[in-house]
C-alpha positions as CSV (number, residue, x, y, z in Angstrom):
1,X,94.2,-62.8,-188.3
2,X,92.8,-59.9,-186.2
3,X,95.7,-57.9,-184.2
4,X,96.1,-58.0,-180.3
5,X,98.6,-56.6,-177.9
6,X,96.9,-55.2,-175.3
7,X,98.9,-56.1,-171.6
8,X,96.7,-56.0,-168.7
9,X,98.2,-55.7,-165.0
10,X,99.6,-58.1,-163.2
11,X,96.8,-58.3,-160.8
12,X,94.6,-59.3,-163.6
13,X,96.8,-61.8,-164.4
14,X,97.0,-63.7,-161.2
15,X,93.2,-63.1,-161.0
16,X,93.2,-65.2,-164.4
17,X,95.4,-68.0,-163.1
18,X,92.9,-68.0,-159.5
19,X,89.9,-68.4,-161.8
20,X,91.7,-72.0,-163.2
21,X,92.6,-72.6,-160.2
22,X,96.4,-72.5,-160.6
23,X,96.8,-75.1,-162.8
24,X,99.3,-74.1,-165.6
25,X,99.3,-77.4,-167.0
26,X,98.1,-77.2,-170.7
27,X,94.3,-78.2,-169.9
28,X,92.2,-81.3,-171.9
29,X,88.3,-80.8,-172.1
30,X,85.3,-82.8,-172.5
31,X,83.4,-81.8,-175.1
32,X,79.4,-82.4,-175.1
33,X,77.1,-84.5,-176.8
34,X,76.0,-83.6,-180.3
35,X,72.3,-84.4,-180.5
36,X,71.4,-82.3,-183.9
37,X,70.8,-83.5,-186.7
38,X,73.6,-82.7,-189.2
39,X,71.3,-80.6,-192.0
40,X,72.3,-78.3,-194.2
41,X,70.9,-74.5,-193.6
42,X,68.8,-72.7,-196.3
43,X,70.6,-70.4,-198.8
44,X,67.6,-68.5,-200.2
45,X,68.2,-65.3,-198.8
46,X,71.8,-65.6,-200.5
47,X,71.0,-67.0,-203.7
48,X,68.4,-64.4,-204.2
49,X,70.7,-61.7,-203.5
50,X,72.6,-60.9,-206.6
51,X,71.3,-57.2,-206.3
52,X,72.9,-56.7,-203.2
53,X,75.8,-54.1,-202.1
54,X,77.5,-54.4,-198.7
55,X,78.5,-51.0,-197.1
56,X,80.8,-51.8,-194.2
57,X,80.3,-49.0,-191.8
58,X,83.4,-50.1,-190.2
59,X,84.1,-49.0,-186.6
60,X,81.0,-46.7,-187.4
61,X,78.8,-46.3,-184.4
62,X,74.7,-47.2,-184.3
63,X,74.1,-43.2,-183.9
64,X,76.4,-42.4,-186.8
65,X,75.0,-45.0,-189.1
66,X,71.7,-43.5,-188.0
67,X,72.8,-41.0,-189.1
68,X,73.8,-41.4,-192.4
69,X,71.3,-43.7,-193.3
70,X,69.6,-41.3,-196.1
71,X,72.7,-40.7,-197.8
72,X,74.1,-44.5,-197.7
73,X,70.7,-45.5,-199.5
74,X,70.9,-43.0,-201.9
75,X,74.5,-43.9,-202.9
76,X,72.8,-48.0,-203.7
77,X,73.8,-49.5,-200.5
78,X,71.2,-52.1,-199.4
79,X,73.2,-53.8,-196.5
80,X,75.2,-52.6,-193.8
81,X,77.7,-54.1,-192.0
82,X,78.4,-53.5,-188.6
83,X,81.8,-53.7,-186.9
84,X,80.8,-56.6,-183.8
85,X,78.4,-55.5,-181.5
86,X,79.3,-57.9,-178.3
87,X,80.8,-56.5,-175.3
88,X,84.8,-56.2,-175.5
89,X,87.7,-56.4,-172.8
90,X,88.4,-52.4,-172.9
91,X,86.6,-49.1,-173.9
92,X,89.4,-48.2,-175.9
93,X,88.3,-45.2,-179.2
94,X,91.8,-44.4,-181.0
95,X,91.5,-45.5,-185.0
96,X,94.4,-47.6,-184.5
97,X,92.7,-50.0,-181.7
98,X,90.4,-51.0,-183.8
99,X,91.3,-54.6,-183.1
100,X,89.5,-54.5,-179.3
101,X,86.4,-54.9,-181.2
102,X,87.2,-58.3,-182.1
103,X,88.1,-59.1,-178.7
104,X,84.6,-59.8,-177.1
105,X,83.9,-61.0,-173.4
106,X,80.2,-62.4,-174.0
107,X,77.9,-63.2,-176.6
108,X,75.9,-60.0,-175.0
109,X,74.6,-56.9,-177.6
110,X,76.2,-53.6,-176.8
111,X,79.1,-52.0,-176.0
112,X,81.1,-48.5,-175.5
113,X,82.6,-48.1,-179.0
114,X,79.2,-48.7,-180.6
115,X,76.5,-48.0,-178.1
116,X,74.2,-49.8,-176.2
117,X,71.5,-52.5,-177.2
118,X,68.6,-49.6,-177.5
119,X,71.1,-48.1,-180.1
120,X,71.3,-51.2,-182.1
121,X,68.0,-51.7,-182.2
122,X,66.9,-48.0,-183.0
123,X,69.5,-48.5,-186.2
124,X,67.7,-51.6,-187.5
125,X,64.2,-50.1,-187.1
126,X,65.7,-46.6,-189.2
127,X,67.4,-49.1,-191.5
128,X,64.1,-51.1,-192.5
129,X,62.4,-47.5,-193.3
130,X,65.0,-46.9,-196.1
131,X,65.2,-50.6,-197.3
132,X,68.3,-51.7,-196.2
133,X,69.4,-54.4,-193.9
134,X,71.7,-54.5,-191.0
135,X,74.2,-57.2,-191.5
136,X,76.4,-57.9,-187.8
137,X,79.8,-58.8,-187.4
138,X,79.7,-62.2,-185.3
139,X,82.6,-63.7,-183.0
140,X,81.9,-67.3,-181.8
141,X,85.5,-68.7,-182.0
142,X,87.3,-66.5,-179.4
143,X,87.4,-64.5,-176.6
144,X,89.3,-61.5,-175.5
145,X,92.9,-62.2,-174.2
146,X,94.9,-61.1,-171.0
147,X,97.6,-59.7,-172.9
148,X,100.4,-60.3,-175.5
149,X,102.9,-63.0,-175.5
150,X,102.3,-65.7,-173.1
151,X,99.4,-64.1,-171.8
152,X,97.7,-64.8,-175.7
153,X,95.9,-67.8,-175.2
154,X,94.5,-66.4,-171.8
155,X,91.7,-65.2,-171.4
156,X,90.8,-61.5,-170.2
157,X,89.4,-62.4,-166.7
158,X,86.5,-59.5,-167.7
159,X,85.2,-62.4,-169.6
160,X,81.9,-63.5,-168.9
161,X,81.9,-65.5,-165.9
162,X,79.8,-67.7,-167.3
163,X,82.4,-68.5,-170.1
164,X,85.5,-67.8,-168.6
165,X,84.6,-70.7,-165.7
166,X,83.7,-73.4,-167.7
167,X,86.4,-75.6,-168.5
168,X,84.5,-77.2,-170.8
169,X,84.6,-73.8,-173.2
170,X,88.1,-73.7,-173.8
171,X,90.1,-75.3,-176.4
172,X,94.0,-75.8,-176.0
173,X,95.9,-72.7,-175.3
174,X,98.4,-72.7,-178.1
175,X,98.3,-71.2,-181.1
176,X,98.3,-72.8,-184.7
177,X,101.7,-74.4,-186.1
178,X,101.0,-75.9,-189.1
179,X,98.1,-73.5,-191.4
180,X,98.1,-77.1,-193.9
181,X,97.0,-79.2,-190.8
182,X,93.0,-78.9,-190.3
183,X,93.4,-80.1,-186.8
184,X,95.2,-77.1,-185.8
185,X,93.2,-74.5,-187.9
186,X,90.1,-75.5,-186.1
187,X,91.1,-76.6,-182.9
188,X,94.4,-74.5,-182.0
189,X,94.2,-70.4,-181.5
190,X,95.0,-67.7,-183.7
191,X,96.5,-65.5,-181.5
192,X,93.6,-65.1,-179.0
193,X,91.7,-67.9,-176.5
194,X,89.9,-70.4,-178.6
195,X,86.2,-71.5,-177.4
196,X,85.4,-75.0,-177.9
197,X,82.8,-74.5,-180.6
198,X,81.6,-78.0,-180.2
199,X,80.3,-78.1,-176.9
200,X,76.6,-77.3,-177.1
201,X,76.3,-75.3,-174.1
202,X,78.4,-73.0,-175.1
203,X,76.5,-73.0,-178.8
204,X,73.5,-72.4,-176.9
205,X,74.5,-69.3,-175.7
206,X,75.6,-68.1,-179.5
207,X,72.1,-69.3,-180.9
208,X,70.6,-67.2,-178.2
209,X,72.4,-64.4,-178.8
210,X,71.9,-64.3,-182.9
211,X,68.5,-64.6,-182.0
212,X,68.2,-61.5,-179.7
213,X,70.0,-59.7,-182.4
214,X,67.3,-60.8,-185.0
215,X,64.7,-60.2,-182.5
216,X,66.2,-56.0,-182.8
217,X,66.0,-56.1,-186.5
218,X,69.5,-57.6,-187.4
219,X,68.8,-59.2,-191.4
220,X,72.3,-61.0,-191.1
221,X,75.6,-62.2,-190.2
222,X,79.2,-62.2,-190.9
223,X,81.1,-64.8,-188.9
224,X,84.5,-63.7,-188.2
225,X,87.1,-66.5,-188.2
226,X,84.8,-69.1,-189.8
227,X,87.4,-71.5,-191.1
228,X,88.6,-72.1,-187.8
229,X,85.2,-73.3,-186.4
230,X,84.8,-76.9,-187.4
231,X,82.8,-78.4,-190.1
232,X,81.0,-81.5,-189.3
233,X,83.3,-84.0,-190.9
234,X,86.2,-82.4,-189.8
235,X,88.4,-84.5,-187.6
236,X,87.6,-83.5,-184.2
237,X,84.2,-82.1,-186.5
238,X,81.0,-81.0,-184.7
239,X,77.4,-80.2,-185.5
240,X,78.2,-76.1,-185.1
241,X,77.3,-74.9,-188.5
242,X,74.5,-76.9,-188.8
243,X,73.0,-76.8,-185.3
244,X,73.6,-73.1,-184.4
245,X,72.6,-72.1,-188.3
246,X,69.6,-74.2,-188.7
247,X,68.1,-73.2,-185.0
248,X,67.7,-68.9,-185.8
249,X,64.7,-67.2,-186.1
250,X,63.6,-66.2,-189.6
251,X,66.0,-68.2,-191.1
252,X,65.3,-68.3,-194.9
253,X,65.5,-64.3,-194.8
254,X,68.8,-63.9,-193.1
255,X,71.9,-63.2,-195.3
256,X,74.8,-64.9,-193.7
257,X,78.5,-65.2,-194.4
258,X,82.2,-66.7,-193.0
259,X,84.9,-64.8,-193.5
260,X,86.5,-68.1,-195.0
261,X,90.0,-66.6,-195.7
262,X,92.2,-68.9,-198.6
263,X,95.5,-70.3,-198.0
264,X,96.4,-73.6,-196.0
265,X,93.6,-75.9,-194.7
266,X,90.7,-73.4,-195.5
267,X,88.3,-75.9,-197.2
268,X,86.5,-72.6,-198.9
269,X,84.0,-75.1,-200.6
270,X,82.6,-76.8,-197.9
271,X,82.0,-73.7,-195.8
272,X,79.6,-72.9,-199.2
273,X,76.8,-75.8,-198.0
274,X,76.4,-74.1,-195.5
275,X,76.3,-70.0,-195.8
276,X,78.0,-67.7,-198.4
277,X,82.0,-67.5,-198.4
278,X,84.7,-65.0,-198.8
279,X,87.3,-65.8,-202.1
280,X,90.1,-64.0,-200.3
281,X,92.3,-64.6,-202.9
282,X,90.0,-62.9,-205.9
283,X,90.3,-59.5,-203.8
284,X,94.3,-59.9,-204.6
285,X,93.4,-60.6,-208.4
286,X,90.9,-57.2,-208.7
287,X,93.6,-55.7,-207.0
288,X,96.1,-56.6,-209.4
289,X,93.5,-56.0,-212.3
290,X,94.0,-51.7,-212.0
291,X,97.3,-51.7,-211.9
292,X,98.1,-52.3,-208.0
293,X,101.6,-53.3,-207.0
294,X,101.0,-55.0,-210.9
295,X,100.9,-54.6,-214.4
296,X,97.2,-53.5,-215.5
297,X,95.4,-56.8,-216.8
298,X,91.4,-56.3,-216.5
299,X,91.3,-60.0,-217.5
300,X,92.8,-61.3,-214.2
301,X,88.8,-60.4,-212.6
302,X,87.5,-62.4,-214.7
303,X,87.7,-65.8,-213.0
304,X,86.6,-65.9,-209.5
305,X,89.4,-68.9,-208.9
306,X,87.1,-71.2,-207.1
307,X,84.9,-74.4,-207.7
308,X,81.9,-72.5,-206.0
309,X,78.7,-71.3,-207.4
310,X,78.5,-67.4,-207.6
311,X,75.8,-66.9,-206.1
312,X,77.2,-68.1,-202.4
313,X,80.5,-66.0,-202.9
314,X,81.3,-62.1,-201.2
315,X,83.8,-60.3,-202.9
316,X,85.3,-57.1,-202.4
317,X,88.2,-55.1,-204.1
318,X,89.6,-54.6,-200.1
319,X,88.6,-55.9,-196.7
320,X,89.3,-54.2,-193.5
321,X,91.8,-57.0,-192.4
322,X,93.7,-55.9,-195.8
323,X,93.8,-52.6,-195.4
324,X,94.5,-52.4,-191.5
325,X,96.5,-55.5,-190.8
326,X,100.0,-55.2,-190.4
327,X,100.9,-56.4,-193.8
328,X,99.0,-53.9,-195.5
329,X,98.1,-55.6,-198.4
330,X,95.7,-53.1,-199.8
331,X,96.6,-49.9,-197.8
332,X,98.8,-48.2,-200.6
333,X,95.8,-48.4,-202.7
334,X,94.8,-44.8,-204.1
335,X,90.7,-43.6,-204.6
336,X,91.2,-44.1,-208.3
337,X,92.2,-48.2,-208.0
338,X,89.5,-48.8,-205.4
339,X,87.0,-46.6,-207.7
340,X,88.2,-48.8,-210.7
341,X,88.2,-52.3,-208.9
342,X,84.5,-51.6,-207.2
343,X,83.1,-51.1,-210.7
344,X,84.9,-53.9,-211.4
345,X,83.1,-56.4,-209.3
346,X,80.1,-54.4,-208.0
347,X,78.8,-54.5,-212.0
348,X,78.9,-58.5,-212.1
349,X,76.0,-60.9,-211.3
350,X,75.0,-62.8,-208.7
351,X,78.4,-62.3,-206.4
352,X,77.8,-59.6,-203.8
353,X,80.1,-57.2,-203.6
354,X,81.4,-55.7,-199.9
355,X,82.8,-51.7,-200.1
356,X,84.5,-51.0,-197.6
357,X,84.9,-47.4,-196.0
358,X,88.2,-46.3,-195.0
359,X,88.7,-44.0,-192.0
360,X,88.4,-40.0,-192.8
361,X,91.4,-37.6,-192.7
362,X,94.9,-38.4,-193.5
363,X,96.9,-41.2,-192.4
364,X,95.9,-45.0,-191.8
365,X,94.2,-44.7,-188.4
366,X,93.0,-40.7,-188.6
367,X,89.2,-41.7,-187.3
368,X,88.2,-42.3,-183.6
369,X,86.6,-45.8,-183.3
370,X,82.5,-44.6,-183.7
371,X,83.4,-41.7,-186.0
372,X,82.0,-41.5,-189.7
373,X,84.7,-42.9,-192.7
374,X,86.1,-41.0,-195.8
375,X,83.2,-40.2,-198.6
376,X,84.6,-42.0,-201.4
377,X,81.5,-44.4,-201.5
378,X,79.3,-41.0,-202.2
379,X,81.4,-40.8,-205.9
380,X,79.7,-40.5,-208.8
381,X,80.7,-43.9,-210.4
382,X,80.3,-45.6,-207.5
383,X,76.9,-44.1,-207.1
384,X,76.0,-45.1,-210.7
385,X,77.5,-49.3,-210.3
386,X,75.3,-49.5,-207.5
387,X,72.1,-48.2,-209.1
388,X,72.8,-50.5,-212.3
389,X,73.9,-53.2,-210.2
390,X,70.3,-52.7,-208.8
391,X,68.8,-52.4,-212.0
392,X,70.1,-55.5,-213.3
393,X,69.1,-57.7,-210.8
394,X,68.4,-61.1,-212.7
395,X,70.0,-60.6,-215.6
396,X,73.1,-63.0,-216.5
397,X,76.5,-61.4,-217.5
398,X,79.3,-61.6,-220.3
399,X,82.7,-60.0,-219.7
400,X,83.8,-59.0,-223.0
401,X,87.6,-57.3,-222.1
402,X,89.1,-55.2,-225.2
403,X,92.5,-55.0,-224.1
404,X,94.6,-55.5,-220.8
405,X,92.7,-51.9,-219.8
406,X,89.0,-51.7,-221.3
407,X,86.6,-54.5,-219.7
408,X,83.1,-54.6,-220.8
409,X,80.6,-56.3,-218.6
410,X,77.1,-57.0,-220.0
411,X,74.3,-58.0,-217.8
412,X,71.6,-59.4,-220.1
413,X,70.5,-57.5,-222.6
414,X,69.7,-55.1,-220.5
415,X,73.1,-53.1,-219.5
416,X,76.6,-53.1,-219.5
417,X,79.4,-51.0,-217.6
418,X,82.9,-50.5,-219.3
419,X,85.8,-50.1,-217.0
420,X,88.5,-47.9,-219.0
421,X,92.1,-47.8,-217.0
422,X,94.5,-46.8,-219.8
423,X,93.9,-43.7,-221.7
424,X,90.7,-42.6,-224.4
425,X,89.9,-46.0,-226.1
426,X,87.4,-46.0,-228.8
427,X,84.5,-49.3,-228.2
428,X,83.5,-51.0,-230.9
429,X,82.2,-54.8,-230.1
430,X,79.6,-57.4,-229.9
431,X,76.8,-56.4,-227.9
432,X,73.5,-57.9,-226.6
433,X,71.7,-54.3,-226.1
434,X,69.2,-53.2,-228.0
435,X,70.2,-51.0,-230.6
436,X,70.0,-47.2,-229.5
437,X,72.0,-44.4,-228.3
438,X,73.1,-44.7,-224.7
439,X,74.2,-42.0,-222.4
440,X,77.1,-42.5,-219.4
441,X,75.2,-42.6,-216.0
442,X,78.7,-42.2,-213.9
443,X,80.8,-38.8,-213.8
444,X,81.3,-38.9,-217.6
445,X,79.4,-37.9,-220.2
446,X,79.8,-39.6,-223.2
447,X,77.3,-41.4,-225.6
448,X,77.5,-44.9,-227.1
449,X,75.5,-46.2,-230.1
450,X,74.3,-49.7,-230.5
451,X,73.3,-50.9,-233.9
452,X,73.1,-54.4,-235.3
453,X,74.7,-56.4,-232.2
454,X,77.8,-53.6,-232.1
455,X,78.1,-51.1,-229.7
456,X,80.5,-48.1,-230.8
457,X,81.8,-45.1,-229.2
458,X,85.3,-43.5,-226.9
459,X,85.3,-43.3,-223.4
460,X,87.6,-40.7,-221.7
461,X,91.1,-42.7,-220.0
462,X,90.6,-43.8,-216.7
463,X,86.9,-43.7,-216.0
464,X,83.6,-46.1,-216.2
465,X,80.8,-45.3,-218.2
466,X,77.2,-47.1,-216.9
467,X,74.9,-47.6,-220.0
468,X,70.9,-49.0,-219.7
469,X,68.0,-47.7,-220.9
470,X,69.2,-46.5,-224.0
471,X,67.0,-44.1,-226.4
472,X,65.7,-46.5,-229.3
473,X,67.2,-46.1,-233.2
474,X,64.8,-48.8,-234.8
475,X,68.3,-50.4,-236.0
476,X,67.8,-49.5,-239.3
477,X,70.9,-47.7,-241.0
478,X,71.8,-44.5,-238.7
479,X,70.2,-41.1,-239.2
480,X,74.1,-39.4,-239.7
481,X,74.4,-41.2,-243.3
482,X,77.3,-43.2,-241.7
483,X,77.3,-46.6,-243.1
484,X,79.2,-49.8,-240.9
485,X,82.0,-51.0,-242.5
486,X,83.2,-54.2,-240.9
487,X,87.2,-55.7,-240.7
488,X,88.0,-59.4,-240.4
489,X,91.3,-59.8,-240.0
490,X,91.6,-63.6,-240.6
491,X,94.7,-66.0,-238.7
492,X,95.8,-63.1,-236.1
493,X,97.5,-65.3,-233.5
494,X,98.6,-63.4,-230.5
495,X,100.6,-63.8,-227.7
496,X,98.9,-63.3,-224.2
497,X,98.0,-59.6,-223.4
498,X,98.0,-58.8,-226.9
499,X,94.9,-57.7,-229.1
500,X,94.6,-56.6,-232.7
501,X,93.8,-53.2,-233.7
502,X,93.0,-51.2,-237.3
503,X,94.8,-48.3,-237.7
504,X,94.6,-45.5,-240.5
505,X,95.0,-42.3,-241.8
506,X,92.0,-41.3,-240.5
507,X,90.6,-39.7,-237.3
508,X,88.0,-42.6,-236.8
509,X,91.0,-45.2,-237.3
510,X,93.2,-43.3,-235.0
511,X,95.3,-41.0,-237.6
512,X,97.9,-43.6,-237.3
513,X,98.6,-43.5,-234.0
514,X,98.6,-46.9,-232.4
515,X,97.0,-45.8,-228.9
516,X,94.0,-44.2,-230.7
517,X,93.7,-47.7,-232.8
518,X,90.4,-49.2,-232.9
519,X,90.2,-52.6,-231.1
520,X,88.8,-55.7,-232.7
521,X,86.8,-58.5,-231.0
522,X,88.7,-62.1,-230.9
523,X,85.4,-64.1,-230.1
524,X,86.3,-65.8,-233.0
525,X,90.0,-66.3,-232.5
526,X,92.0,-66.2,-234.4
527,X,89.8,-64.2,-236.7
528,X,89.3,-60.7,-235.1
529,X,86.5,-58.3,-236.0
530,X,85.4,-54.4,-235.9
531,X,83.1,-52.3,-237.4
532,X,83.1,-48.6,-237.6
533,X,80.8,-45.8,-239.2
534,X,82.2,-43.6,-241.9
535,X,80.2,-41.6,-244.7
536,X,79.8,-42.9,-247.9
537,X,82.6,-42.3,-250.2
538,X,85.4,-42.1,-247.4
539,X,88.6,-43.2,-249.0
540,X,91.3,-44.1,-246.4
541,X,94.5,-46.4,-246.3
542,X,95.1,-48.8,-243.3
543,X,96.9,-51.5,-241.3
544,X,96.2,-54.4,-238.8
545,X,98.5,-54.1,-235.8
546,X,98.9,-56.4,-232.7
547,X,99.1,-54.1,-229.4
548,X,100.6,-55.1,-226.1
549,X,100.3,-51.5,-223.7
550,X,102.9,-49.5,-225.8
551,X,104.1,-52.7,-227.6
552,X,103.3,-52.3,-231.2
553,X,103.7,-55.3,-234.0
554,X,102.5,-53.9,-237.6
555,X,101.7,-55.7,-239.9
556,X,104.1,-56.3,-242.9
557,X,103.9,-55.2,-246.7
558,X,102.1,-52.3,-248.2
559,X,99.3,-50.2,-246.7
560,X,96.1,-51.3,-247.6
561,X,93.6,-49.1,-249.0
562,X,89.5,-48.9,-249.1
563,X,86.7,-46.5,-250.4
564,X,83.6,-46.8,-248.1
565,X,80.4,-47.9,-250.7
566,X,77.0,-47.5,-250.1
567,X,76.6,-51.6,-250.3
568,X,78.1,-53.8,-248.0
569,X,81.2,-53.1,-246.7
570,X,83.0,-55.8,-245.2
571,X,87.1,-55.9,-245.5
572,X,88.1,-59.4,-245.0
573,X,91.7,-60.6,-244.8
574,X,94.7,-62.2,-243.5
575,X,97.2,-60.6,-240.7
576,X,100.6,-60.3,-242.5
577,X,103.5,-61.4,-240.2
């Protein structure tokens, strides 16, 4: 999961194999008793949370953070995530060996890429002034290693003596074989030595150290690796989560986490009952949402793909293990997909959404370790998702998508943000806002009109527009002497990624062209509906059409023609095949 390669000297090594006394056998340890009572830990902090955004300030140090505390606050950031904060093997500072953080040597605060334990705790007493909290990246399941290859599952002899002589710490060194075999993910390495997270000695000394953090200011934790630390009925299961979660200081006000990454044995629902969880797998979905390394498909966000409730999941369009991981999974990404994918899940309820912050400059690694990220979080849109997601704390949300590239996502009755990621769409579709004229809050600057439960209006290609607290109509007939005329097309089957559209020979029904189409609403499938405004008198000649991206299926037989009344205008009828 995290990268190591790091060889140390020879000397070290042979210091390594004196400190086990020479014995290269593959060891077996005791483990100690488990006294706790198995309970599960609070979640209120977490389920209260839905307003929350996660800046991770990764490889940031506590002075730079500091630094930037002002400008994270004002960009709707109320949590900040640390990169980990224990002591590590080597004071290395290039971008690209990143990966020495998450090689620790004690369960100590402090250490060269970061700064010292005064630093840390200067950063959570700036942090409170502005409201937001300091969230820590946490390693409790390994140590830092002696080296690559067969030196992987040794650990660095800089380790904590305290650690690194107790036999009873250490798990098998060997790494895990079979990723489907929960044994092995919990019990066998990952590339790195594996503590024994059962013994309680050694979960003595992690309780002590969350607790010193807290005692600085630290409001939470992210615990890296936290599938591979058993759960209590686990085979070979222990009292870890439980006892070591359920002993901290000020618990009910802590936010905490496992990176609980899906795939093989990762039991993703269990690790819920006891803290919030990572969806790994919904990241690759948002990703695949705007377009990367896929087709465009905004529905594909819509379903978070696990049995778990909302409120305990953290969800992000890109993690640091994505983006600087070998594989790359999310390094290709450009500004414009993140953008897109942040609005994305940053405008939902009660999931909290994680932004990462890429280094500055050009290429993958361009930052020192401690050195400030790129500024794309300081972005207009992203700016304005934060701030509603803020405003809509509490509210409930419908996703309401329009195509494969428009998503509407109403919180309440209260707001809604539309993601656009084809080119200028007009809206026009159910709504729960009150009826008013509402202006864009992100870069753009377009107005949208609600009237009678429909919410009208275009939206520029590729951008978000943020709508709440919109100026109040009455929702009478508008003031423009435009009167709704409404289209049911009745029995409009469609195959998947396909909606139905009017088209006419009119600028408000796109002049004919099918991209300019207005898009109907299938919430009751398969009768579609869509109103538009158009003055009294209008006299205009139109189709239905079925619209897949550039795919276009018109309807058969004769245009169909209407004269706009100053009664009720609703055009009701079939889809001809």
């Amino acid at each position: 999961m995290k990268k190591n390669f790091k060889l140390l000297s020879c000397i070290a090594l042979i210091f390594v194999l004196f400190s086990y006394g020479l014995n290269l056998s593959t060891p077996t340890f005791a483990q100690s008793k488990n006294d706790t009572p198995l309970e599960t830990v609070s979640l209120n902090s977490l389920t209260e949370a839905d307003d929350s955004t996660i800046f991770h300030a990764w490889n940031w140090s506590f002075d730079t953070i500091i630094q930037n505390l002002e400008a994270i606050a004002d960009a709707g950031f109320n949590k900040i995530q640390t990169s980990p904060i224990q002591g590590n093997k080597e004071p290395l500072m290039t971008g690209s060996q990143w990966w020495i953080l998450y090689q620790p040597i004690n369960f100590e605060i402090g250490n060269t890429q970061l700064g010292d334990r005064e630093a840390f705790r200067r950063l959570c007493e700036e942090a409170e002034q502005y409201g937001i909290d300091i969230i820590v990246d946490v390693i409790a399941n390994h140590t830092a290693n002696a080296g690559g290859g067969d030196l992987q599952y040794t650990p660095s002899p800089n380790v904590d003596p305290v650690l690194l002589n107790n036999p009873h710490f250490w798990r098998e060194a060997r790494g895990v074989e079979d990723w489907n075999n929960r044994y092995q993910v919990t019990h066998w390495g990952i590339g790195l030595p594996d503590l024994n997270t059962a013994n309680q000695e050694l979960q003595n000394m992690v309780i002590d150290f969350l607790n010193d953090a807290i005692s600085l200011g630290a409001s939470g934790f992210r615990f890296d690796a936290a599938k591979h630390i058993e759960l209590p009925d686990d085979v070979g299961g222990s009292n870890f989560w439980p006892r070591v979660l359920g002993s901290l200081n000020n618990s009910d006000d802590l936010f905490i986490y496992g990176e609980v990454l899906q795939g093989g044995a990762d039991r993703i629902s269990s690790y819920a009952d006891y803290m919030g969880v990572t969806p790994s797998a919904y990241g690759d979905r948002v990703r695949h949402s705007v377009g990367f390394q896929s087709n465009r498909n905004v529905r594909e966000m819509q379903n978070y793909g696990v049995n778990i409730d909302p409120n305990k999941l953290i969800t992000w369009v890109e993690s640091h293990d994505t983006y600087a991981n070998d594989s790359e999974e999310s390094t290709a990404m450009t500004e414009w997909e993140l953008r897109m994918g942040w609005s994305l899940i940053a405008s939902r309820a009660e999931s909290t959404p994680l932004y990462f912050n890429r280094p500055a400059g050009s290429g993958k690694f361009a930052n020192q370790i401690g050195q400030a990220g790129n500024n794309w979080w300081q972005h207009a849109d992203i700016v304005a998702v934060n701030h509603f997601r803020q405003a809509m704390s509490g509210e409930s949300e419908y996703l309401r998508p329009q195509s494969n590239d428009v998503m509407l996502i109403e919180r309440g009755n209260k707001g809604m943000t539309i993601v656009n990621l084809g080119g200028s769409a007009q809206v026009n579709a159910t709504t729960n806002l009150a009826d008013g004229t509402y202006t864009n809050r992100a870069s753009g600057n377009e107005t949208f009109t609600v009237t009678n439960g429909r919410i009208t209006g275009t939206i520029s290609g590729g951008s978000i527009a943020v709508l709440y607290d919109g100026d109040d109509q009455g929702g009478g007939d508008p003031s423009n002497g435009l009167v709704p005329v409404t289209f049911s097309i009745h029995n409009a089957t469609t195959n998947w990624g396909q909606n139905v559209y009017i088209v006419g020979d009119i600028p408000e029904l796109g002049s004919w062209n099918p991209q300019e189409a207005v898009v109907a609403d299938s919430s009751s499938y398969p009768t579609w509906r869509t109103t538009v405004y158009l003055p009294v008198g209008t006299e205009f000649a139109f189709k239905a059409i079925k619209r897949d991206g550039s795919n276009v299926v018109w309807e058969s037989g004769n245009n169909r023609t209407y004269r706009v009344t100053s009664g009720n205008n609703e055009i009701s009828f079939n889809f001809r095949n």
